[in-house]
N, CA, C and O atoms as a DFTB+ gen file, in Angstrom:
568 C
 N C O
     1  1     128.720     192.824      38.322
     2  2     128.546     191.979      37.157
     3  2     129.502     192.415      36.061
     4  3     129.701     193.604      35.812
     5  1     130.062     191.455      35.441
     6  2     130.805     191.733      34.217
     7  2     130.092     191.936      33.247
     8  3     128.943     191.508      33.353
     9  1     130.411     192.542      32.145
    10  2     129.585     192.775      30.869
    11  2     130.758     192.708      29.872
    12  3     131.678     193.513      30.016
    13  1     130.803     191.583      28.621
    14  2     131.711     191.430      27.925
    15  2     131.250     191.352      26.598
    16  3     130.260     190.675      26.324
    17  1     132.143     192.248      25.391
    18  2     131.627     192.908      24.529
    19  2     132.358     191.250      23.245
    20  3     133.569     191.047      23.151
    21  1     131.471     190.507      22.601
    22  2     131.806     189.393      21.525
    23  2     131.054     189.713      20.469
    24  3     130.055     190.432      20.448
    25  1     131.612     189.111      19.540
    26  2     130.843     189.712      18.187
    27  2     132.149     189.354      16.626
    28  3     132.983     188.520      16.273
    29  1     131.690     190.310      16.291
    30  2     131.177     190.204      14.919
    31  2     130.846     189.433      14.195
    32  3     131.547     189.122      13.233
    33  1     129.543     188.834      14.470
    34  2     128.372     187.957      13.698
    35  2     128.268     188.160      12.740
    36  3     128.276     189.361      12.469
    37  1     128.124     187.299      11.725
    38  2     127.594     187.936      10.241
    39  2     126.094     187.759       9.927
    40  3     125.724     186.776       9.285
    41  1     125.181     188.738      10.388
    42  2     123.891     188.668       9.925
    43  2     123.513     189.023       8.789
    44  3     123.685     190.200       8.471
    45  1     122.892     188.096       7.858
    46  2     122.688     188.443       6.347
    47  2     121.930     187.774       5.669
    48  3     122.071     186.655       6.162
    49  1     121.188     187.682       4.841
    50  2     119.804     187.941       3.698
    51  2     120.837     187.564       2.304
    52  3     121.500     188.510       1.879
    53  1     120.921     186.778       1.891
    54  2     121.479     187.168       0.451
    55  2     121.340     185.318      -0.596
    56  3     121.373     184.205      -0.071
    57  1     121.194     185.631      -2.099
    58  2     121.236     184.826      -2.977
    59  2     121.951     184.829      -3.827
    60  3     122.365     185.856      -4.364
    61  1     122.239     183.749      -4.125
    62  2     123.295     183.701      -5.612
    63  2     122.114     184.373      -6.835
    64  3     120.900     184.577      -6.787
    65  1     123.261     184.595      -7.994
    66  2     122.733     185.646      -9.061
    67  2     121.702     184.355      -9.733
    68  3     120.729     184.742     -10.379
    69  1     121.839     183.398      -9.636
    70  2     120.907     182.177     -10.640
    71  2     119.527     182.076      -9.517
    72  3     118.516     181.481      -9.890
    73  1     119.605     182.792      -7.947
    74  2     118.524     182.370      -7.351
    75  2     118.571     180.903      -6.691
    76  3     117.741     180.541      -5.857
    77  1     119.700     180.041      -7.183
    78  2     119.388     178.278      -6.764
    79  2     119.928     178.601      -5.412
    80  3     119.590     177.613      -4.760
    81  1     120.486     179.298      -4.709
    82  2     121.174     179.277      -3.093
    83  2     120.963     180.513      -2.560
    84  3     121.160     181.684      -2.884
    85  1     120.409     179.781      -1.458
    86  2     119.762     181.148      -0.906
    87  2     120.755     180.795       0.922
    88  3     120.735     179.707       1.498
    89  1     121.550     182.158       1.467
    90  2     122.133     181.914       2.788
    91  2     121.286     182.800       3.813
    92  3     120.491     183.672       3.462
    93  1     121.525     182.508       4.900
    94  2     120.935     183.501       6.038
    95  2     121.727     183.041       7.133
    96  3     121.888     181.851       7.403
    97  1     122.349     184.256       7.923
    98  2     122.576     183.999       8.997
    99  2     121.836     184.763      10.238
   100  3     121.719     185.988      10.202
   101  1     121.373     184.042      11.270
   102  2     120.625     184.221      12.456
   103  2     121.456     184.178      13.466
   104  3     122.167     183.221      13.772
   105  1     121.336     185.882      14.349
   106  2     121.691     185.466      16.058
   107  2     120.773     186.227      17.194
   108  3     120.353     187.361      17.423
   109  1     120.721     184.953      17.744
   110  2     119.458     185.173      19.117
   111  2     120.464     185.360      20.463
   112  3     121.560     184.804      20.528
   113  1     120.077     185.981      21.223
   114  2     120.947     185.867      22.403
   115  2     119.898     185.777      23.660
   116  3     118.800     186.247      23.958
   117  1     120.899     184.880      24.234
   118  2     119.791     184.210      25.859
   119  2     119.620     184.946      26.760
   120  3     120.753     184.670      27.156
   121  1     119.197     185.801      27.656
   122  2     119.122     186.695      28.564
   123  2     118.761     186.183      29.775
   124  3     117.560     186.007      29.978
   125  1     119.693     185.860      30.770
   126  2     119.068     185.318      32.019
   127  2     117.935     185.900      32.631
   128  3     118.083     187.005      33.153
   129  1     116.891     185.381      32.658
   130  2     115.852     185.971      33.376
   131  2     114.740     186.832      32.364
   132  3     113.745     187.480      32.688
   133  1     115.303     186.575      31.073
   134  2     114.485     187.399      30.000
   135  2     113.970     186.368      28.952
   136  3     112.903     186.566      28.372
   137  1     114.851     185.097      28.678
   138  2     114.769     184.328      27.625
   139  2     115.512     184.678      26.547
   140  3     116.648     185.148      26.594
   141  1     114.576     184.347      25.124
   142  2     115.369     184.408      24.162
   143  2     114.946     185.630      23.287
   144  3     113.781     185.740      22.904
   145  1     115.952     186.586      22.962
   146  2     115.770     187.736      22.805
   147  2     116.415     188.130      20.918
   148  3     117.269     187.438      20.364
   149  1     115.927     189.012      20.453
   150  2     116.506     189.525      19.252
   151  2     117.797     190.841      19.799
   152  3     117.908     191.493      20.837
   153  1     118.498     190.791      18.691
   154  2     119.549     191.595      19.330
   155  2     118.895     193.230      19.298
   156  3     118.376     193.603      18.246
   157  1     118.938     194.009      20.281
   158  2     118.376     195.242      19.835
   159  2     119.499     196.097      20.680
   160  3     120.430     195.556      21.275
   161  1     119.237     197.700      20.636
   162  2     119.931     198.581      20.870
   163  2     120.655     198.571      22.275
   164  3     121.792     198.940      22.568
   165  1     119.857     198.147      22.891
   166  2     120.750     197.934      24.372
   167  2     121.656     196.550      24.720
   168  3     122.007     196.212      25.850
   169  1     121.866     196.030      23.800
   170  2     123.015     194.671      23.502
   171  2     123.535     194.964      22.484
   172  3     124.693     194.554      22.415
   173  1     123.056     195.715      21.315
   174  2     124.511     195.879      20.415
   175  2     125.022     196.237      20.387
   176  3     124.448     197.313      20.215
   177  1     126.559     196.601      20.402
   178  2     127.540     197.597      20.668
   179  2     127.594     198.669      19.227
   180  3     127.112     199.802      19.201
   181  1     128.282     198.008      18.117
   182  2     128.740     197.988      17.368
   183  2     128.247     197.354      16.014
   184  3     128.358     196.128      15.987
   185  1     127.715     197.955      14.862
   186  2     127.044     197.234      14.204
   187  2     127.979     198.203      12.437
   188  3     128.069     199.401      12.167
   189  1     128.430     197.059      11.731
   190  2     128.679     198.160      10.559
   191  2     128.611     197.269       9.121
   192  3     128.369     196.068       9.249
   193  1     128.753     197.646       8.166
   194  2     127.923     196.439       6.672
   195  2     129.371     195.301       6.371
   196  3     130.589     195.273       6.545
   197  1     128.484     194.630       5.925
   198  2     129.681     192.960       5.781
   199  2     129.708     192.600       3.946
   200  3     129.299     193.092       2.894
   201  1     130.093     192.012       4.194
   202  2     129.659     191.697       2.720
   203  2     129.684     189.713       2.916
   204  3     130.261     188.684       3.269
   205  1     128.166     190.599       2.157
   206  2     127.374     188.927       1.951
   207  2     127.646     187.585       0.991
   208  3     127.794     187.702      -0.225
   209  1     127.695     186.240       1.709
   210  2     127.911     185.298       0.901
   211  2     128.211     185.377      -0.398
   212  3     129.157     185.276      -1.179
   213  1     126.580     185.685      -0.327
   214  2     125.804     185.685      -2.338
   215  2     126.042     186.715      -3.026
   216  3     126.734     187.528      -2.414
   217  1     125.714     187.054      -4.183
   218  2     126.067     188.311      -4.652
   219  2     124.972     188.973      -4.599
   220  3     125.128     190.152      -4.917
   221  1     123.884     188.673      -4.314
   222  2     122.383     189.821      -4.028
   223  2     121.894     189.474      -2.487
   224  3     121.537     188.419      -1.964
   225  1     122.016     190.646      -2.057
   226  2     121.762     190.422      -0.770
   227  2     122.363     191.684      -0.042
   228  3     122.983     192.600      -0.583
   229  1     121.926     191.493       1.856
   230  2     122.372     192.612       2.197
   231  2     123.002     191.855       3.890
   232  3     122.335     191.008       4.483
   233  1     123.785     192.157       4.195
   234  2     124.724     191.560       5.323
   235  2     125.587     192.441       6.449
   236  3     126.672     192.947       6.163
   237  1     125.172     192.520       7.331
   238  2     126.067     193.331       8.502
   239  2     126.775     192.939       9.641
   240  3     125.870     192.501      10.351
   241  1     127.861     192.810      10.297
   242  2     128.485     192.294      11.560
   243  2     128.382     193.373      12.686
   244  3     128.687     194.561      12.795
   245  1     127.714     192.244      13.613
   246  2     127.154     192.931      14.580
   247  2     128.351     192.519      15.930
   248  3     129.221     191.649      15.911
   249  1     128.030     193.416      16.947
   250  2     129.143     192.882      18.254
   251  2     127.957     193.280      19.172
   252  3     127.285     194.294      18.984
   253  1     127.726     192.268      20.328
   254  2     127.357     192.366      21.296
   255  2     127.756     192.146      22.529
   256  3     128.712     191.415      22.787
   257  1     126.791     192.996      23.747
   258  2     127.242     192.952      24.576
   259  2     126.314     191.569      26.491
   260  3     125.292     191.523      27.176
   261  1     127.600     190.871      26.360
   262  2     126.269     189.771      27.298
   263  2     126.943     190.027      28.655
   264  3     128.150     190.179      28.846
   265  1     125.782     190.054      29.723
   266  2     126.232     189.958      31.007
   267  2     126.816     188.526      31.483
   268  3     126.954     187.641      30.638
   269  1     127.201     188.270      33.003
   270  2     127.469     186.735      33.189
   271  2     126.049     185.987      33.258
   272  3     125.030     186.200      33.915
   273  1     126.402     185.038      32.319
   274  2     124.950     184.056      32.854
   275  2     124.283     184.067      31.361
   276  3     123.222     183.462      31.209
   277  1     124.926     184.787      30.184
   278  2     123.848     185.327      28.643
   279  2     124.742     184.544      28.211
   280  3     125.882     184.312      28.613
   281  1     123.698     183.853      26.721
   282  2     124.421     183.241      25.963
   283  2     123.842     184.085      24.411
   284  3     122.732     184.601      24.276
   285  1     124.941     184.030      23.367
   286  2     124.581     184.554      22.163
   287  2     124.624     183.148      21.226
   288  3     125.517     182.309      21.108
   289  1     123.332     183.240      20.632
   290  2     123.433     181.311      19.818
   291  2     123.417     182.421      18.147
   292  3     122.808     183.461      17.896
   293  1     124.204     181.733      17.461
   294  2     124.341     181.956      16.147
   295  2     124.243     180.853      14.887
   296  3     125.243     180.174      14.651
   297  1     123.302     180.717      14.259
   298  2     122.607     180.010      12.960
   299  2     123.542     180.744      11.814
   300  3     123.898     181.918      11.915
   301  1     123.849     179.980      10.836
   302  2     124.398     180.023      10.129
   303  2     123.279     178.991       8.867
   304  3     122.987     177.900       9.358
   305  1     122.765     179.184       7.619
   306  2     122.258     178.308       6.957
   307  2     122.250     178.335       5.497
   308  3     122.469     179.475       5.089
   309  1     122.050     177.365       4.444
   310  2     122.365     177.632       3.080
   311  2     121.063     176.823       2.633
   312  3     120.774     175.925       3.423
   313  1     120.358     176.933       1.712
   314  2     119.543     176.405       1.207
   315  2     120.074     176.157      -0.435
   316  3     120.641     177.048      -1.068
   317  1     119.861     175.149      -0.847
   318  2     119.822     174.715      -2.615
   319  2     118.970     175.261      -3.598
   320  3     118.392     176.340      -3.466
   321  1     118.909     174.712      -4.331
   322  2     117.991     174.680      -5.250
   323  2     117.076     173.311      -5.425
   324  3     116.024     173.183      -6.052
   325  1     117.831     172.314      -4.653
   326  2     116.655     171.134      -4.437
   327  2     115.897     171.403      -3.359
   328  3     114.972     170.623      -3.132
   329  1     116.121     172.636      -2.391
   330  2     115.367     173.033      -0.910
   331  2     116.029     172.175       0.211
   332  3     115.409     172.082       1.270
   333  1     117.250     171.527       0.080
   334  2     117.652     171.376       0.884
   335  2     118.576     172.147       1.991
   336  3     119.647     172.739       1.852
   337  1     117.939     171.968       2.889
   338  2     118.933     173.122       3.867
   339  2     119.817     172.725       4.389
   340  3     119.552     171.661       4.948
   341  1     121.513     173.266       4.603
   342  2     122.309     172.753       5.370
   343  2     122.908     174.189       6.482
   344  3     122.425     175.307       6.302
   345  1     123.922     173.964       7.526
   346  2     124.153     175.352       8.527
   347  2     124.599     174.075       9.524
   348  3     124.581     172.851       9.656
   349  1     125.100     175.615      10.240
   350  2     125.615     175.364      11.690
   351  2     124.432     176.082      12.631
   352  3     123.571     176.833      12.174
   353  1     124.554     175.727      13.938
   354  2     124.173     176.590      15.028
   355  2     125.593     176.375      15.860
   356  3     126.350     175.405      15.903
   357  1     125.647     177.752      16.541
   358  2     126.980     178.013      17.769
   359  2     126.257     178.751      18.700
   360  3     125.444     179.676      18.676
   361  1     126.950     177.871      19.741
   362  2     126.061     178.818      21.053
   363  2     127.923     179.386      21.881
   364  3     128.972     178.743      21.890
   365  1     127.721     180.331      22.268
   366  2     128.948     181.135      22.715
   367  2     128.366     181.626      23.846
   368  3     127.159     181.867      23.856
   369  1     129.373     181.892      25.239
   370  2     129.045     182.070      26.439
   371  2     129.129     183.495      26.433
   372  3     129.127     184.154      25.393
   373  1     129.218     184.074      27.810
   374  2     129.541     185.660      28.084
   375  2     130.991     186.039      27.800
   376  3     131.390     187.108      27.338
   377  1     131.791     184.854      28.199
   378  2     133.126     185.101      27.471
   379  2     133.394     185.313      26.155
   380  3     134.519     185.572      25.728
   381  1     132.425     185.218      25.503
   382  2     132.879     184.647      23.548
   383  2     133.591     183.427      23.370
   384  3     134.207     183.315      22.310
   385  1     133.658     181.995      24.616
   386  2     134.149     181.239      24.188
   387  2     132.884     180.266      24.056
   388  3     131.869     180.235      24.752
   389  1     133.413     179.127      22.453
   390  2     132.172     178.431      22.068
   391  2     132.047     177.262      22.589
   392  3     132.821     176.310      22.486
   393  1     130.689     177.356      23.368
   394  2     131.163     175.983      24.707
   395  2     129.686     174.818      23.814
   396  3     129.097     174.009      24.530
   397  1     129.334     174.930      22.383
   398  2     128.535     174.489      21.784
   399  2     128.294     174.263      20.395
   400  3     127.460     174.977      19.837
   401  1     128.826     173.481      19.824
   402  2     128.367     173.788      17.999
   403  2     127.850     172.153      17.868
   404  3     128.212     171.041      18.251
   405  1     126.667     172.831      16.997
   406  2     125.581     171.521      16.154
   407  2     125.467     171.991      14.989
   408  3     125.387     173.165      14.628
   409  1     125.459     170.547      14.094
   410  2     125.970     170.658      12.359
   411  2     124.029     170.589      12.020
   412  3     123.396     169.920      12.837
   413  1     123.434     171.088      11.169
   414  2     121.688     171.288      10.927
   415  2     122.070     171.314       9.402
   416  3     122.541     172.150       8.631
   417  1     121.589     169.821       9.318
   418  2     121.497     168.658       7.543
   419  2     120.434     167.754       7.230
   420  3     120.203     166.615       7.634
   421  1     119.798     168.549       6.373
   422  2     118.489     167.480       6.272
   423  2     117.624     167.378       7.051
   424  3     116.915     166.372       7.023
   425  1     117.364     168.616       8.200
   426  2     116.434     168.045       9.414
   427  2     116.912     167.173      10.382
   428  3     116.197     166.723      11.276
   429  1     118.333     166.862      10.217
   430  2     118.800     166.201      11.657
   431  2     119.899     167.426      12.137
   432  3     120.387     168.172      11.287
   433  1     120.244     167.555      13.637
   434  2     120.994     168.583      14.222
   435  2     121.761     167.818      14.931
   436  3     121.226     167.436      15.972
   437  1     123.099     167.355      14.703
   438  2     124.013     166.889      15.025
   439  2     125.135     167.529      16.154
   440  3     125.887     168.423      15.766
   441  1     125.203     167.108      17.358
   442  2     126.247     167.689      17.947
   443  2     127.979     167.828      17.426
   444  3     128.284     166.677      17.115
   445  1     129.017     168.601      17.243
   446  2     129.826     168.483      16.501
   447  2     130.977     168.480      17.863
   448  3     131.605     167.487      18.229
   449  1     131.045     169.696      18.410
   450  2     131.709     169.705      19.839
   451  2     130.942     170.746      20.804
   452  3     129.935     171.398      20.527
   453  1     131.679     170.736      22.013
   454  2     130.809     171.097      23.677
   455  2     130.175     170.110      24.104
   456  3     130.044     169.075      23.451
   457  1     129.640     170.320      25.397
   458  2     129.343     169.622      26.282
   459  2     128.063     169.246      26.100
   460  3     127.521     170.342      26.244
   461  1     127.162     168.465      25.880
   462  2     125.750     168.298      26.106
   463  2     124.955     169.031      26.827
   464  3     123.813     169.141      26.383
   465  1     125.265     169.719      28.077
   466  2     124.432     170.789      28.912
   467  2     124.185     171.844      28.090
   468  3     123.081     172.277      28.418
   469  1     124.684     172.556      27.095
   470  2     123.852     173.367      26.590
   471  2     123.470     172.974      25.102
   472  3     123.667     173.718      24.142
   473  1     122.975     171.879      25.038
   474  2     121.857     171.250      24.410
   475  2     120.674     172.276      24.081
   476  3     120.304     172.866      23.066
   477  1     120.242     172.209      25.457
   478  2     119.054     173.210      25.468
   479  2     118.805     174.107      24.538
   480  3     117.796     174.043      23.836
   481  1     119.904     175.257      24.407
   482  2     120.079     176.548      24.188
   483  2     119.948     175.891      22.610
   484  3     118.757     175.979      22.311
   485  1     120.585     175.375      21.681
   486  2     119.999     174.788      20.022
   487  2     118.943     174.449      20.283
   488  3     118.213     175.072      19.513
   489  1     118.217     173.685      21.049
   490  2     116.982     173.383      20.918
   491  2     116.032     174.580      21.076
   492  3     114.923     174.445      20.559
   493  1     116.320     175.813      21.758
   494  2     115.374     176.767      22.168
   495  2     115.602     177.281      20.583
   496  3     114.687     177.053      19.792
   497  1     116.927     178.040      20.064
   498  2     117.135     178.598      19.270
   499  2     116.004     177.542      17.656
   500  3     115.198     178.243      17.045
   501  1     116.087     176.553      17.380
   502  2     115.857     175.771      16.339
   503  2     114.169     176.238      16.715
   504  3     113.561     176.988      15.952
   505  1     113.735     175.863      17.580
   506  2     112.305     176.553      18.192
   507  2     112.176     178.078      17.508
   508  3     111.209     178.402      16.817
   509  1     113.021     178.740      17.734
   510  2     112.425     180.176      17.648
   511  2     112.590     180.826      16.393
   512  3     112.313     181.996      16.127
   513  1     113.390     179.370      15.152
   514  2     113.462     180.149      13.990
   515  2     112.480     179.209      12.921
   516  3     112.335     179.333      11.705
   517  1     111.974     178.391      13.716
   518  2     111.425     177.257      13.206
   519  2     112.052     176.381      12.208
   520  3     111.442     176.237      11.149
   521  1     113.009     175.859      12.348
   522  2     113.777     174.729      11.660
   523  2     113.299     173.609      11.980
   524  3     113.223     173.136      13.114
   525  1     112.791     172.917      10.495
   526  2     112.366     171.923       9.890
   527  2     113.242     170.569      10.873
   528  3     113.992     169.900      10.162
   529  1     113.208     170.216      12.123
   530  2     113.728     169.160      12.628
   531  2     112.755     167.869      13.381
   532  3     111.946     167.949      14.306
   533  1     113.258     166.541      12.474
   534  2     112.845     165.234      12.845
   535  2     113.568     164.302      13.080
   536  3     113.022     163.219      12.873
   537  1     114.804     164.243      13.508
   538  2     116.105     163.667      14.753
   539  2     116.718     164.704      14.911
   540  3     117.039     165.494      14.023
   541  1     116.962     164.803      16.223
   542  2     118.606     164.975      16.746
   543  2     119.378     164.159      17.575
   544  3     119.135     163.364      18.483
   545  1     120.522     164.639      16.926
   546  2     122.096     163.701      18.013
   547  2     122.296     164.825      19.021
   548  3     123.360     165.163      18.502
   549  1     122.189     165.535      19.850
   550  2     123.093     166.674      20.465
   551  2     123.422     166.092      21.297
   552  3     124.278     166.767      21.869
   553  1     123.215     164.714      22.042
   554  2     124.563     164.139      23.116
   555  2     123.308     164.162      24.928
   556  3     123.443     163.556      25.991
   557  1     122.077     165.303      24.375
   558  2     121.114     165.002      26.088
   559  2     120.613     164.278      25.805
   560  3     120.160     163.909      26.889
   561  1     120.045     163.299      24.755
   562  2     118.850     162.450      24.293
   563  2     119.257     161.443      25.380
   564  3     120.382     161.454      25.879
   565  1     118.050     160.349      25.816
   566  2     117.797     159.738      26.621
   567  2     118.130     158.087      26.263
   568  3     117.894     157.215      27.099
């Protein structure tokens, strides 16, 4: 089995100094045969501090490591001050190439590019962070 080391994610917590925007970025990674997993010590390679969006806050880039068959999905999100949320989700293979990105506006999750087959993998991820969704476009709908 190959094991291929992709990364530097920006995981981070942080707000603007007025409080009206608040960012977070989220990454889950898929584990064949395990599901959907938080990144922990035996997948991260490499972990060291980032600097965050906002100016209060705390932010680190992480690198992980996926076997063949793992996918790493990465959330990206911004909230207002009217509570509206906007972000990306990216789903990236064992290669680090991105065979998936959906635009997440208003509660709809829009496919942007990739293939519709890993559809799934945003839908599991939007599941496991609980994002506020009532349409999606991602391209499997029926």
């Amino acid at each position: 089995m190959s094991v291929n080391i992709i990364g530097d994610f920006l995981i981070e917590n942080s707000r603007s100094r007025s409080s009206k925007h608040v960012s977070s970025g989220i990454l889950l990674v898929y584990k064949k045969g395990k599901g959907l997993v938080k990144p922990s010590d035996d997948i991260v390679v490499e972990e060291r501090e980032g600097s965050p969006t906002y100016a209060e806050g705390r932010a680190k880039l992480i690198k992980v490591k996926l076997d063949h068959g793992d996918f790493a999905i990465y959330g990206w999100f911004v909230k207002n001050y009217l509570n509206r949320v906007k972000g990306y989700v990216d789903v990236f293979n064992h290669k680090g190439v991105l065979v998936f990105k959906a635009r997440y506006s208003n509660g709809v999750l829009t496919r942007i590019v990739g293939d519709p087959v890993y559809a799934w993998l945003v839908r599991v991820f939007a599941e496991a962070v609980r994002l506020n969704i009532y349409k999606t476009r991602l391209g499997d709908e029926k």
